[in-house]
C-alpha positions as CSV (number, residue, x, y, z in Angstrom):
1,X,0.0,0.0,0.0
2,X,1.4,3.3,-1.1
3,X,2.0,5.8,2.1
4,X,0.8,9.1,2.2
5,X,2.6,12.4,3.5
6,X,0.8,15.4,4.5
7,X,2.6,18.1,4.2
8,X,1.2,21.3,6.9
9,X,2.4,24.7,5.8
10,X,2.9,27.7,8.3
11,X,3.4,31.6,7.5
12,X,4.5,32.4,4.3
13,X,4.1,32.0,0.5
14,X,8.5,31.9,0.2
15,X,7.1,28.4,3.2
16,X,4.3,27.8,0.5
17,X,7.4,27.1,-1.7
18,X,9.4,25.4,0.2
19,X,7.0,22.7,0.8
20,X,5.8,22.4,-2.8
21,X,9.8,21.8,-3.5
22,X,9.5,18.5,-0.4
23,X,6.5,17.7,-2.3
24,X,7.8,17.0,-5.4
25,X,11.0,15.0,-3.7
26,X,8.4,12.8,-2.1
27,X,6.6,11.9,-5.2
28,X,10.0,11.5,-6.8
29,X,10.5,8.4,-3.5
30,X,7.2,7.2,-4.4
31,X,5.3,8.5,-1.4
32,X,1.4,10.0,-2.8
33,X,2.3,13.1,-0.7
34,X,-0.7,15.8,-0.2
35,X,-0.1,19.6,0.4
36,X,-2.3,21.4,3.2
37,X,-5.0,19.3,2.8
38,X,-8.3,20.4,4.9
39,X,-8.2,17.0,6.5
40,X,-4.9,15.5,7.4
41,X,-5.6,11.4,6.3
42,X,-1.9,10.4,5.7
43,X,-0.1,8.0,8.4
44,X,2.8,10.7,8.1
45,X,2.8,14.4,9.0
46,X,5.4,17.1,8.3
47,X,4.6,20.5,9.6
48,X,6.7,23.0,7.9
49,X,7.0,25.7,10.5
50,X,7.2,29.8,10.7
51,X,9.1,31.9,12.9
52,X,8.3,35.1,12.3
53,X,6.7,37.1,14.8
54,X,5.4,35.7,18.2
55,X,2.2,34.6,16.8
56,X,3.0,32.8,14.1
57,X,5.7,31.0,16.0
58,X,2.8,30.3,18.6
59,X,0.5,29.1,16.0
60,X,3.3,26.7,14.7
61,X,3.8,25.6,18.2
62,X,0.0,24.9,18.7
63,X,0.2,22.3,15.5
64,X,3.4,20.5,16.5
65,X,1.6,19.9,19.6
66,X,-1.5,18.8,17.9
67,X,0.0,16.5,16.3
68,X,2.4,15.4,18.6
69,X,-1.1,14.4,20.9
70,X,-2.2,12.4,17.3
71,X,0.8,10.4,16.9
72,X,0.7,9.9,21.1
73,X,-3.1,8.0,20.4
74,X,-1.7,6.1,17.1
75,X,-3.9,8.7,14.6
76,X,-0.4,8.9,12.5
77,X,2.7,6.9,12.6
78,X,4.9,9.5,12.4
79,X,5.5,12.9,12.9
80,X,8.4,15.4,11.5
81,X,9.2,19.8,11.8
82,X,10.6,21.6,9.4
83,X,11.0,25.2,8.7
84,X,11.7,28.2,10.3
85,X,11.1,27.3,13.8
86,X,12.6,24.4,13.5
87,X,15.8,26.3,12.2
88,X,16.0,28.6,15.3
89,X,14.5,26.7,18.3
90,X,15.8,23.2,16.8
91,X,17.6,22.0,20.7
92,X,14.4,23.4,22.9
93,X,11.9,22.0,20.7
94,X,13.5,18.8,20.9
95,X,13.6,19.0,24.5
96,X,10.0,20.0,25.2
97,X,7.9,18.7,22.2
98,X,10.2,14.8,22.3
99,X,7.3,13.4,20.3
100,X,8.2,14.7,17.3
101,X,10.3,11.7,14.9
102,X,13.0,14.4,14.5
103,X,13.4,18.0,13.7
104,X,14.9,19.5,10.5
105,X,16.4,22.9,9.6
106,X,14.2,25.7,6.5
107,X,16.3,23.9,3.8
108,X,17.3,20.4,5.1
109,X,15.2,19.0,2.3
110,X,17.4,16.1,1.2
111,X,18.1,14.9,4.9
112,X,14.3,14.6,5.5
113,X,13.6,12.3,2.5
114,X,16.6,10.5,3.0
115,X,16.0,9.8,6.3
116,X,12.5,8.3,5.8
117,X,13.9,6.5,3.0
118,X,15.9,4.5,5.2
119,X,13.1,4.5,7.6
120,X,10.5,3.0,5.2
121,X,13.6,0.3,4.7
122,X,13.6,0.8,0.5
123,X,14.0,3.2,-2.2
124,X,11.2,2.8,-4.9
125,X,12.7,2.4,-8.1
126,X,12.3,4.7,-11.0
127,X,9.9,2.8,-13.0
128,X,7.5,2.4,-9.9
129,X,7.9,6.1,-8.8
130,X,6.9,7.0,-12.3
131,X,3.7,4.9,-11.5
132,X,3.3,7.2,-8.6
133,X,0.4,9.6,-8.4
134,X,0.5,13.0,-8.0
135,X,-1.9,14.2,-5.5
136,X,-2.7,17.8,-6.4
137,X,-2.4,20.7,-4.0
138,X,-5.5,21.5,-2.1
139,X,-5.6,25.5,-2.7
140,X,-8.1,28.1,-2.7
141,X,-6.7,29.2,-6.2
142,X,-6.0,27.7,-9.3
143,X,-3.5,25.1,-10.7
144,X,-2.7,28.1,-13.4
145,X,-1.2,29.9,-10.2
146,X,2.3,29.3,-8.9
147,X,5.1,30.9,-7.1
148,X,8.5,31.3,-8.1
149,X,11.1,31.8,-5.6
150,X,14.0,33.6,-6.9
151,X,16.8,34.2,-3.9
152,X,16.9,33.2,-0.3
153,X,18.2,34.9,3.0
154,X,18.0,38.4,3.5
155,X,21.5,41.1,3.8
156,X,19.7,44.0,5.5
157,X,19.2,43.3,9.3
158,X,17.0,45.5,10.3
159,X,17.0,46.2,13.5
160,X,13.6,44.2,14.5
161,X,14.0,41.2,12.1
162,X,15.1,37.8,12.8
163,X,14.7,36.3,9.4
164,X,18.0,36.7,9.0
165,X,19.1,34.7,11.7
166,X,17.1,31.9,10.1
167,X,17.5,31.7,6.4
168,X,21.0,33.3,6.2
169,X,22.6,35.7,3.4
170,X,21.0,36.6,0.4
171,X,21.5,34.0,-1.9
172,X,20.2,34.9,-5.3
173,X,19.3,32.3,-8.0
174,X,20.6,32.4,-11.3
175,X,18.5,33.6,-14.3
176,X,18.6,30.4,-16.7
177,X,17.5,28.3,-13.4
178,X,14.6,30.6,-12.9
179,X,13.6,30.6,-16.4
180,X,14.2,27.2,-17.0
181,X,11.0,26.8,-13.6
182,X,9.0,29.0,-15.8
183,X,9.0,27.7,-18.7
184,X,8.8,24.3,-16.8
185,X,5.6,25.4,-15.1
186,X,4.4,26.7,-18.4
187,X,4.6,23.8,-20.0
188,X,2.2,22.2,-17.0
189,X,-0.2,24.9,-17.6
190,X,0.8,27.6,-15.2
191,X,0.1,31.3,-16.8
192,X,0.4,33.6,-13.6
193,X,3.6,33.7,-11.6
194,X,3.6,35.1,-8.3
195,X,8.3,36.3,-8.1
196,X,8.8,36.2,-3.9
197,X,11.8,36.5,-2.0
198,X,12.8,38.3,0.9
199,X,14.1,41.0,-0.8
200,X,13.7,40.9,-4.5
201,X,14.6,44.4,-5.2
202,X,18.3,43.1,-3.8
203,X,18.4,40.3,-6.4
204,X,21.5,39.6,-8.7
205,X,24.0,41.4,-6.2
206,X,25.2,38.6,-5.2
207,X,26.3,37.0,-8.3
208,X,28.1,39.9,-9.5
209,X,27.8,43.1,-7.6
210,X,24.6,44.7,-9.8
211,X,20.7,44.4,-9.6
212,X,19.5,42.0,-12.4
213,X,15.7,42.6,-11.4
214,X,14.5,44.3,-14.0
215,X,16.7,41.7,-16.7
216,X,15.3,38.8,-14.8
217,X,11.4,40.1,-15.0
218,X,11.8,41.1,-18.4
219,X,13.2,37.8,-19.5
220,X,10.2,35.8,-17.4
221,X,7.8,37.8,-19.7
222,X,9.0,37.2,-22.8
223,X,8.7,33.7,-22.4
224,X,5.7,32.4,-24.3
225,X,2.6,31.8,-22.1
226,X,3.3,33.7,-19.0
227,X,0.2,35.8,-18.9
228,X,0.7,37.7,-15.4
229,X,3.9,38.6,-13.3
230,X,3.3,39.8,-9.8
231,X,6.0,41.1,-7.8
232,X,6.4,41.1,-3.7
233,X,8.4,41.8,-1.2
234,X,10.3,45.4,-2.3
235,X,12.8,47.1,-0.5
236,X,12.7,51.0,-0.5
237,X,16.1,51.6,0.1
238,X,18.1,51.7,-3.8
239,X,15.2,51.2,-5.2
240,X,16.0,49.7,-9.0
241,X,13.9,52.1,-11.0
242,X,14.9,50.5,-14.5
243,X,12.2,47.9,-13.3
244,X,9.4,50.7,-13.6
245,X,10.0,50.5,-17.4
246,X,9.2,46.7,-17.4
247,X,6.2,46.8,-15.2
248,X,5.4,49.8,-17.6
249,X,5.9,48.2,-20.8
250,X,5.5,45.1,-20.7
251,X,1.7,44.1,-20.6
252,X,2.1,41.1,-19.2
253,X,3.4,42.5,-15.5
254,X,0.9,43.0,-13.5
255,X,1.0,46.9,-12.6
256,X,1.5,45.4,-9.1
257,X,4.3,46.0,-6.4
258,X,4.3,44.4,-2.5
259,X,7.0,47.0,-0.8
260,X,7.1,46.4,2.8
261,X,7.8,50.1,4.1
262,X,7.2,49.8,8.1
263,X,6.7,53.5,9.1
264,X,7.4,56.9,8.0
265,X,8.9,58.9,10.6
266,X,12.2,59.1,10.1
267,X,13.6,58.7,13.8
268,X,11.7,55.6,13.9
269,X,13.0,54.1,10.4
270,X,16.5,55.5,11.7
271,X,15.8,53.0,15.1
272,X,14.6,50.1,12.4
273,X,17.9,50.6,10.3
274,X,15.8,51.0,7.6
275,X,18.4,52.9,5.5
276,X,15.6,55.3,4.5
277,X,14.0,58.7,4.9
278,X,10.7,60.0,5.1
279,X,11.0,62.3,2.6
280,X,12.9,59.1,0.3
281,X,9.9,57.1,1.0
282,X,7.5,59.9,-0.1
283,X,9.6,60.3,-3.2
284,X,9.6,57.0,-4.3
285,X,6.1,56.6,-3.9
286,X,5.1,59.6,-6.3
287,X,7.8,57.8,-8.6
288,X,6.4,54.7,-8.7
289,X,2.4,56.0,-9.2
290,X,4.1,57.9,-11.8
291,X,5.8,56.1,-13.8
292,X,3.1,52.7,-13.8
293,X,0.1,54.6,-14.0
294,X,-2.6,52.9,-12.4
295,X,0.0,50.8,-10.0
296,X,-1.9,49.1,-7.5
297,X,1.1,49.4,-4.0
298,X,0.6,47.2,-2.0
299,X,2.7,47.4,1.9
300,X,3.2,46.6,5.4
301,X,3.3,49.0,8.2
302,X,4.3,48.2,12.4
303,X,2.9,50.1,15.1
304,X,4.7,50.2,18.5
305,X,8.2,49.9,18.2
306,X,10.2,50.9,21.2
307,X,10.3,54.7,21.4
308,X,6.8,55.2,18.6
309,X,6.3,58.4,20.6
310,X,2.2,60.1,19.8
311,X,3.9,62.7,17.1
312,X,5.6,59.7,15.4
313,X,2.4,57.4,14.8
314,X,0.6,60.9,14.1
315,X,3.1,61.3,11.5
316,X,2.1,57.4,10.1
317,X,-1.7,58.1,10.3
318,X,-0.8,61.4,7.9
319,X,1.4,59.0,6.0
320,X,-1.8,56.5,5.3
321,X,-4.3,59.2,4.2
322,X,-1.6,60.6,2.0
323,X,-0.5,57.5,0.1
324,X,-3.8,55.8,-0.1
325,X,-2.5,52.4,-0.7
326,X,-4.5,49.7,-2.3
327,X,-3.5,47.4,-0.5
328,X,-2.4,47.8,3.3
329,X,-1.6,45.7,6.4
330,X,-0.3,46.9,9.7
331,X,1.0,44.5,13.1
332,X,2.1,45.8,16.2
333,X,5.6,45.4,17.0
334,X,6.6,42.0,19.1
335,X,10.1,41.9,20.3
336,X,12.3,39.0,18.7
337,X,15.3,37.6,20.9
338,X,18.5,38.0,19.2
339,X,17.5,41.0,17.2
340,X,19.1,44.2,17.1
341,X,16.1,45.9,18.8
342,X,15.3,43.6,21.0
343,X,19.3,43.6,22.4
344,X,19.6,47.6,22.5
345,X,16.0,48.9,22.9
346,X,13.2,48.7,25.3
347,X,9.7,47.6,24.8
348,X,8.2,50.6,26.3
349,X,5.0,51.2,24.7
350,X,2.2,49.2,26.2
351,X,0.5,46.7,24.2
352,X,-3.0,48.6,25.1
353,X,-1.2,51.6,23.0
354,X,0.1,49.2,20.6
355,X,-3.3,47.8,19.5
356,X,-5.1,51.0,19.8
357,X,-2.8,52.6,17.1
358,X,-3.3,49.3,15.7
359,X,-7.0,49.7,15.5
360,X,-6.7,53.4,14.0
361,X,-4.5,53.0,11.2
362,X,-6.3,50.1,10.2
363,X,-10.0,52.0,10.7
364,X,-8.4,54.8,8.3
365,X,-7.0,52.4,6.0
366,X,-10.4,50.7,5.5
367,X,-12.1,53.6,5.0
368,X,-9.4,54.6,2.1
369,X,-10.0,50.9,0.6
370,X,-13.5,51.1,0.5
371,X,-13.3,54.5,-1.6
372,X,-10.5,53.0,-4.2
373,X,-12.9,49.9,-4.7
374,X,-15.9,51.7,-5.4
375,X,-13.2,53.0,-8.3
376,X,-13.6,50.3,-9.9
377,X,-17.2,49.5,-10.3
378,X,-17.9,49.9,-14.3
379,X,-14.3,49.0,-15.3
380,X,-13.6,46.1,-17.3
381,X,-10.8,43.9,-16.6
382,X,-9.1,40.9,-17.2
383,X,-10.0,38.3,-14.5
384,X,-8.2,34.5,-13.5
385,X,-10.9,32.2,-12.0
386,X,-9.5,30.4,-8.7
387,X,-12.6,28.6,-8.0
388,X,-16.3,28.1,-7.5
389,X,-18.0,28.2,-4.5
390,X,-21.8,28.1,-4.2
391,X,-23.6,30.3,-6.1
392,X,-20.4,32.1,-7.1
393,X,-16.9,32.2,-9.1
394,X,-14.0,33.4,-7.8
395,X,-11.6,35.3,-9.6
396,X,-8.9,37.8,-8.9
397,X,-8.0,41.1,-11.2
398,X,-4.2,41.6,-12.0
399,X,-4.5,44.3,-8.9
400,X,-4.6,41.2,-6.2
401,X,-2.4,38.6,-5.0
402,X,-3.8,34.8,-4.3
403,X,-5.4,34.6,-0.7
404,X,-4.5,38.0,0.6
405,X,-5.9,40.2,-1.8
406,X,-9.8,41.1,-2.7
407,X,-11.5,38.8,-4.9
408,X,-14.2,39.0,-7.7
409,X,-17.5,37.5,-7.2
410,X,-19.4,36.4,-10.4
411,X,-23.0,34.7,-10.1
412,X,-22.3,31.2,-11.8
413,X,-26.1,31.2,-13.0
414,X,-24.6,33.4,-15.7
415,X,-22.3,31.0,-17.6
416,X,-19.9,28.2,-17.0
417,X,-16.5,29.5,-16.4
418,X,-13.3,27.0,-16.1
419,X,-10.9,27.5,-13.5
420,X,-7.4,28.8,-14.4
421,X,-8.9,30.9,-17.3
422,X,-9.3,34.5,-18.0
423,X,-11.9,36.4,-18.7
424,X,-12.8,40.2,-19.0
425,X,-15.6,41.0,-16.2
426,X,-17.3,44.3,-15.7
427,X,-17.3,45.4,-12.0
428,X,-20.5,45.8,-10.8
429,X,-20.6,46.7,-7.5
430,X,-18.0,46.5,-4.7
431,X,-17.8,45.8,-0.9
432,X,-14.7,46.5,1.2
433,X,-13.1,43.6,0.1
434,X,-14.6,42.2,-2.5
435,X,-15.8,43.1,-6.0
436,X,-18.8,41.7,-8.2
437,X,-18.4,41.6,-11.6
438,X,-20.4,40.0,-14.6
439,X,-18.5,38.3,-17.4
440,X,-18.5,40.4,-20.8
441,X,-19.1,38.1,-23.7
């Protein structure tokens, strides 16, 4: 009887990736291996884990042990950690989580299958893992949908982040290995790819001193049946503005940027070692809407780091009506051991503080979203189906990510749409975070 991994995925989409990569190695062994499943019916789990902030690392802590308690009443046979967690807190979660089969580090792929390979007692040949069937990804979106990962680690330490201490330097791919994925994926019917790393903007320094962002994204695009590019995770800092005339130019980038810009006071970005200014930031922003008209920006802002005196969060609230981002989140600063901040600086403002600033900036930021949604009602654009559910399709606009962004609702009495396929919807009506939209035939 073939044996069945689960595979349990934690934080992130650069996670998301990871996983898919253990995936494939299992199939490859001849395991039928399942990826975040919403029921867990294999006899062997592996949780990869995050390690982010303290909640996420809670919430990764809370599945080890719930699966620790399953394997303890014989519901699986065996239980392994990956990840980011695992990386870090590798000695003290053996210690006080023992259940566990054994603990691996983020990119200890290879030791993992090998491992259960001598476990199991066999390697599967290559005729019989040929045989194997792929189980596919349980998702909310589409199999037309993937991500590409193009560099790991992370070279600017800010002063709050322990990412660093996890994945390492920043390690950049090189372009022929990422093109050679996409045209791999295209081949299996992939036509949007979501480019992630840690800090994209920094990518190709490593190989040879220069940015080779814009050359990389170009070269994805001109491969034949990529249909959308996304971008995320931008630093401000040196920001590479040859990539502007890509995302202008060429049709098939989504007019779409994530840039993670934390706050705008400039003591407080000068406390984050941000590298940046307030009045940089607010430059770069009237660039970027600028030169992509109709960008949609989407970013991440923190509330409450040690010293965020009143005038300084006033000075982000000013910040949020002024930009009007598209797309906004906002998390109150938790102190990570080993960081920078959390070595030199004190945690002085409260967490009631922290979650009331919290509560404001994202109150305002609603409000702003609401507006810029309405925009869109009688627009027609170009929408991917992810699924159906109930009465409705699901879809998403070239303006939103998969599972964080807003989605588009379309009655399916209309017509039978397909999954993974485009088509141009008129907006309708919008909520504030969702638009409805009727296919245009």
């Amino acid at each position: 009887m073939q044996q069945q991994i689960d595979i349990i995925t934690m934080g992130c989409s650069k996670n998301l990736v990871d996983s898919e990569t253990l995936q494939r190695l299992f199939q490859k062994e001849g395991y039928r291996c399942v990826l975040d499943a919403d029921v867990v019916r294999g006899n062997i789990v592996v949780i990869n884990t995050c390690g982010f902030i303290e909640d996420a690392k809670q919430e990764s802590i809370d599945t080890i042990l719930q699966f620790a308690k399953a394997k303890e009443e014989g519901a699986i046979d065996a239980l392994y950690v990956m990840g980011c967690l695992s990386q870090r807190y590798k000695a003290e979660l053996e210690e006080e989580i023992p259940q566990v089969d054994k603990y691996y580090g983020k990119f200890d792929y290879k030791g993992l299958v090998a491992d259960m390979r001598e476990a199991r007692g066999t390697c599967v040949a290559a005729g019989d893992a040929a045989k194997t069937t792929s189980a596919k990804r349980n998702t909310t979106y589409s199999s037309a949908t993937c991500y590409i990962k193009i560099s790991e680690g992370c070279n600017r330490k800010c002063a709050y982040c322990a990412i660093p201490l996890m994945t390492g330097q920043h390690k950049s791919r090189s372009i022929e290995d990422i093109l050679n994925e996409v045209r791999e994926r295209v081949s299996e019917g992939v036509k949007e790819f979501n480019v992630i790393a840690q800090e994209l903007t920094y990518y190709g320094i490593d190989l040879d001193g220069k940015r080779h962002i814009a050359e990389l994204v170009s070269r994805m695009a001109d491969v034949k049946g990529v249909r959308w590019i996304r971008l995320h995770y931008a630093y401000p800092n040196h920001f590479p503005m040859e990539l502007l005339a890509v995302m202008r130019e060429k049709k098939n980038v989504c007019k779409y940027l994530d840039i993670a810009l934390q706050h705008i006071s400039t003591p407080v970005l000068e406390r984050m070692q941000r590298h940046t200014t307030k009045e940089e930031t607010m430059e770069l922003i009237t660039r970027l809407r600028q030169e992509v008209p109709g960008i949609t920006l989407r970013t991440t802002l923190m509330v409450g780091y040690p010293g965020e005196s009143d005038e300084e969060f006033a000075e982000l609230v000013e910040f949020v009506k002024w930009a009007r981002f598209e797309r906004m989140g906002a998390f109150a600063y938790s102190e990570e051991e080993g960081t920078y901040s959390a070595e030199h600086y004190e945690d002085n403002v409260s967490e009631d503080v922290k979650h009331q600033r919290l509560d404001k900036l994202m109150r305002i930021q609603q409000r702003i979203s609401s507006e810029l949604m309405e925009e869109r009602v009688g627009q027609v654009l170009p929408v991917i189906i992810d699924r159906r559910e109930g009465d409705w399709y699901i879809g998403r606009t070239e303006f939103s990510s998969p599972e964080i962004d807003p989605e588009v609702l379309i009655p399916a009495e209309e017509r039978q749409l397909r999954r993974g396929c485009f088509y141009n919807v008129k907006i309708t009506g919008a909520e504030e975070f969702d638009l409805y939209g009727s296919v245009v035939k």
